[in-house]
C-alpha positions as CSV (number, residue, x, y, z in Angstrom):
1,X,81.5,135.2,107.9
2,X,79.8,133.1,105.1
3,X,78.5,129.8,106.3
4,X,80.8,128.0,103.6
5,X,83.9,129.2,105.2
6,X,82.2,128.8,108.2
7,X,84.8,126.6,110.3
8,X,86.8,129.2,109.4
9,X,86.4,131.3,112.4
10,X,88.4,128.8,114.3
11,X,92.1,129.6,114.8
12,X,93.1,125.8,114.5
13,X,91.4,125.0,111.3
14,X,92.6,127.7,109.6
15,X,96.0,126.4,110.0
16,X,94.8,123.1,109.1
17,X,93.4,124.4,106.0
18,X,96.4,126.5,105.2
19,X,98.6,123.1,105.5
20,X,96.3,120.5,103.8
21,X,96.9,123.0,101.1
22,X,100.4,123.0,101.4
23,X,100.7,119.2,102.3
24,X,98.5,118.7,98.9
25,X,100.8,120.3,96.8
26,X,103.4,119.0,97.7
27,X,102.2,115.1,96.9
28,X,101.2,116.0,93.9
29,X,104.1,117.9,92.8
30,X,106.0,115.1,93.7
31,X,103.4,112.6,91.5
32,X,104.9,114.6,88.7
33,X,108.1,114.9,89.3
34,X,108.5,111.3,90.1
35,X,106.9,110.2,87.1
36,X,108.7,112.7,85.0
37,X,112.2,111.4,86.5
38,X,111.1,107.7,85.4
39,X,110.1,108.5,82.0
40,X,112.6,111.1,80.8
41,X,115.8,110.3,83.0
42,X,116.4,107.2,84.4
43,X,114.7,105.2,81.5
44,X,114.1,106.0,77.9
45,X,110.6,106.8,78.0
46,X,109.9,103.2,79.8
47,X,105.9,103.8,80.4
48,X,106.1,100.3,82.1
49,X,108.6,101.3,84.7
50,X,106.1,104.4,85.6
51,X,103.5,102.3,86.0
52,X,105.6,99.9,88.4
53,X,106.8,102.8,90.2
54,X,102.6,104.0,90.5
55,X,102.0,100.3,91.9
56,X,104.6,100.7,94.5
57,X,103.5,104.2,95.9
58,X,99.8,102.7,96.6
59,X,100.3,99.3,97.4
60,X,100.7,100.5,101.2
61,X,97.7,103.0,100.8
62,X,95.8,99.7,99.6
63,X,97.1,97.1,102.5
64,X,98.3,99.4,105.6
65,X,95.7,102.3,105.6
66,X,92.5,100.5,107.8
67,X,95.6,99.8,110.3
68,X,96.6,103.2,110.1
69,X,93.1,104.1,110.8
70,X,93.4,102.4,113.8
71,X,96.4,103.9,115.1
72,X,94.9,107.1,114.9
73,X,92.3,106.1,117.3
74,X,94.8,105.1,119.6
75,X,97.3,107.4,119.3
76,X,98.1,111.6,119.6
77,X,96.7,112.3,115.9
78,X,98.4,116.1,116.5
79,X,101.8,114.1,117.2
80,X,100.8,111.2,114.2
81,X,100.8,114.0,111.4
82,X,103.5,115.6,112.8
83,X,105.9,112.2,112.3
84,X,104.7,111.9,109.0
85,X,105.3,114.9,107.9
86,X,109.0,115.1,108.9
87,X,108.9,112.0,107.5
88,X,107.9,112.9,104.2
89,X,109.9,115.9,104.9
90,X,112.7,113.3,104.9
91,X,112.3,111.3,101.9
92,X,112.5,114.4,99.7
93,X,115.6,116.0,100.6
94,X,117.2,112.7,100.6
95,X,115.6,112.1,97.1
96,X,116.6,115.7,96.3
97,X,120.2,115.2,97.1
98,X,120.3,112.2,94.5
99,X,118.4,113.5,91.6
100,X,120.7,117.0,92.5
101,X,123.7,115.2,92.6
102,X,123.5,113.3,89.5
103,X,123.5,109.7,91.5
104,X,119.8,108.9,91.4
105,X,118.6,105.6,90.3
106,X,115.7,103.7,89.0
107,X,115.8,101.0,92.2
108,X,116.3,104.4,94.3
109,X,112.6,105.4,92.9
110,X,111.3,101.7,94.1
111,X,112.3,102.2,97.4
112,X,111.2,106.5,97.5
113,X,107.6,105.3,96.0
114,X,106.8,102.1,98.4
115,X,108.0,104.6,101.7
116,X,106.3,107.3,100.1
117,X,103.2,105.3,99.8
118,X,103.6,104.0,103.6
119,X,103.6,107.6,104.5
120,X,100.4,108.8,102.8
121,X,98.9,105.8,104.1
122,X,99.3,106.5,107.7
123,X,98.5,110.4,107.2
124,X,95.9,110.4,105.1
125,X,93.7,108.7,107.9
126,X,94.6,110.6,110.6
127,X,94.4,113.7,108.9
128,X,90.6,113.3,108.3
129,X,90.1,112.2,111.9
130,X,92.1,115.3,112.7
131,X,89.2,117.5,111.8
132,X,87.1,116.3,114.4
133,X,89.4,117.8,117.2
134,X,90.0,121.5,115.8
135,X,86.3,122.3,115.1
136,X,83.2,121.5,117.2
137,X,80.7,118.9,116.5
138,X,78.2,121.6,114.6
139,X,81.2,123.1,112.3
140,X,82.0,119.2,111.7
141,X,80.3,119.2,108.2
142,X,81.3,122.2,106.9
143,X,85.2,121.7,107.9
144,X,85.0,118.3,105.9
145,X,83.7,120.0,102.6
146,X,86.6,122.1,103.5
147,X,89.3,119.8,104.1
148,X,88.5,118.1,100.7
149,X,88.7,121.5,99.5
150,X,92.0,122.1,100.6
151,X,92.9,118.7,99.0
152,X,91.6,119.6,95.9
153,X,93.4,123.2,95.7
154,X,97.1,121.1,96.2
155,X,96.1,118.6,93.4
156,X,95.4,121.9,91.1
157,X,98.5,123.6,92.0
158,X,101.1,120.6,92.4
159,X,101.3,119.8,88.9
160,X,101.7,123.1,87.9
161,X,104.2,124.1,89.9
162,X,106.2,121.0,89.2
163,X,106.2,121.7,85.5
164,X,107.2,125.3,85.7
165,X,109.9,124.0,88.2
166,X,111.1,120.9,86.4
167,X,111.1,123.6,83.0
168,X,113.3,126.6,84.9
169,X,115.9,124.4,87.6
170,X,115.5,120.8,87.6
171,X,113.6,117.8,88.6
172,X,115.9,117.4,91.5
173,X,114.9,121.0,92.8
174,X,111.1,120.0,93.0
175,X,112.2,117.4,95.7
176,X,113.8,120.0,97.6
177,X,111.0,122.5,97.2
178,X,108.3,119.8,98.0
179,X,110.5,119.1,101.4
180,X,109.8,122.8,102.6
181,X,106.3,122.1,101.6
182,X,105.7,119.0,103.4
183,X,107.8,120.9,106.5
184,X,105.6,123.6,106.9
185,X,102.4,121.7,108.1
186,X,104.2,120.3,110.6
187,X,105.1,124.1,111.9
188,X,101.0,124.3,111.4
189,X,100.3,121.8,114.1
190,X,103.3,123.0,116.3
191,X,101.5,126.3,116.1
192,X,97.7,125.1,117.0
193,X,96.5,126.1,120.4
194,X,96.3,122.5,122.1
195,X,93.5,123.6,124.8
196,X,91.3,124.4,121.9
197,X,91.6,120.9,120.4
198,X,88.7,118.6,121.4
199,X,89.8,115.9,122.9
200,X,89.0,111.8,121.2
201,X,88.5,109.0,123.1
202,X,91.4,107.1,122.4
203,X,90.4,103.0,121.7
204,X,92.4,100.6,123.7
205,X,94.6,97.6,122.1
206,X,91.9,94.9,121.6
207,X,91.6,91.4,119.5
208,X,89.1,91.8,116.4
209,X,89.2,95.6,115.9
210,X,89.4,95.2,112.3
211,X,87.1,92.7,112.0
212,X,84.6,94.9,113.6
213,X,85.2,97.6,111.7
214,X,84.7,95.6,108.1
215,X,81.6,94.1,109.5
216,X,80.2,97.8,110.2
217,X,81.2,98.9,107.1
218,X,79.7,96.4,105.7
219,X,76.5,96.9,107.2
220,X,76.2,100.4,106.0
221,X,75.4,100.8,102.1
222,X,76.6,105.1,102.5
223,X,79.9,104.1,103.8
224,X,80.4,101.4,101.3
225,X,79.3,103.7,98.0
226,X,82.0,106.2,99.2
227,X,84.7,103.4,99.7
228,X,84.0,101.9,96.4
């Protein structure tokens, strides 16, 4: 096998791979949709009330992620990403059923942006730690590049597909669509063979984790380039 698809060899990351890919779409497609239901439905063209909307969906990316990060130190990260993608997997049929239904509103797309947000913010994280349990230490670099890969594919093929979507059936049908997509990663994870997962050493509950952690960051000029 080539040595860039390297990590590929491994029957866990490949169905990482396949849902980051599928995961990635779906946030994107639902970027577009979202926006496009602001702009063209619930206001008349109101480029304000997208950006307010954009504000609300990273605002927990921006203030709950480094806790997040700890949690998945703490915590099952197999069991994490599996929450938050029914969670996600929840939002959209929910926001589905409104848009489909003819009862969506512009307050609903507040609250669906801002929990939205809080979900990306607590999977995002532990996805990336993820990828040190499904491939061994030596693999480690080359299932990263891949990962971001995988990331990269979605944010190609989101857009797109919400377009053509939105064009043929319907803003509200994206949501739907985008719930099967943020549904079958979790079937991913279910499917991974557990005694191949490296195990992490989870970090107990203790006072000044965070703090720690800034002043590391800090104290490495790699880590804060890549952050900034």
């Amino acid at each position: 096998m080539s040595r860039t698809f390297y990590s590929m060899r491994y029957f866990n990351f490949r169905l990482l791979f396949a849902g980051n890919i599928l995961a990635s779409t779906g946030t994107w497609m639902r970027f577009l949709a979202q926006d496009w239901l602001v702009l063209t439905e619930l206001t008349d063209h109101d480029a304000s009330q997208v950006g307010v909307v954009t504000a609300l969906q990273f605002a927990p990316q921006l203030f709950v992620t480094p806790w997040a990060g700890l949690l998945a130190d703490r915590l099952d990260r197999r069991r994490l990403l599996q929450s938050t993608q029914i969670f996600n997997t929840l939002l959209a049929v929910a926001l589905g059923v409104l848009v489909l239904s003819g009862r969506s509103q512009l307050w609903h797309l507040y609250i669906f942006a801002f929990l939205g947000g809080l979900g990306a913010a607590l999977e995002n994280p532990t996805r990336q730690a993820f990828v040190s349990q499904v491939v061994p230490k030596e693999s480690l670099v080359n299932a990263v590049g891949l990962n971001s890969m995988a990331f990269n594919i979605g944010r190609l093929l989101g857009p797109a597909s919400a377009g053509l979507i939105i064009d043929w059936v319907g803003t509200g049908w994206v949501y739907i669509i985008n719930a099967f997509l943020f549904l079958m990663p979790t079937v991913a994870l279910t499917l991974m063979r557990t005694d191949d997962l490296h195990p992490h050493i989870r970090i107990p509950k203790a006072k000044g984790q965070m703090r720690e952690a800034l002043t590391y960051v800090k104290a490495r000029p790699e880590i804060v380039m890549v952050l900034t």
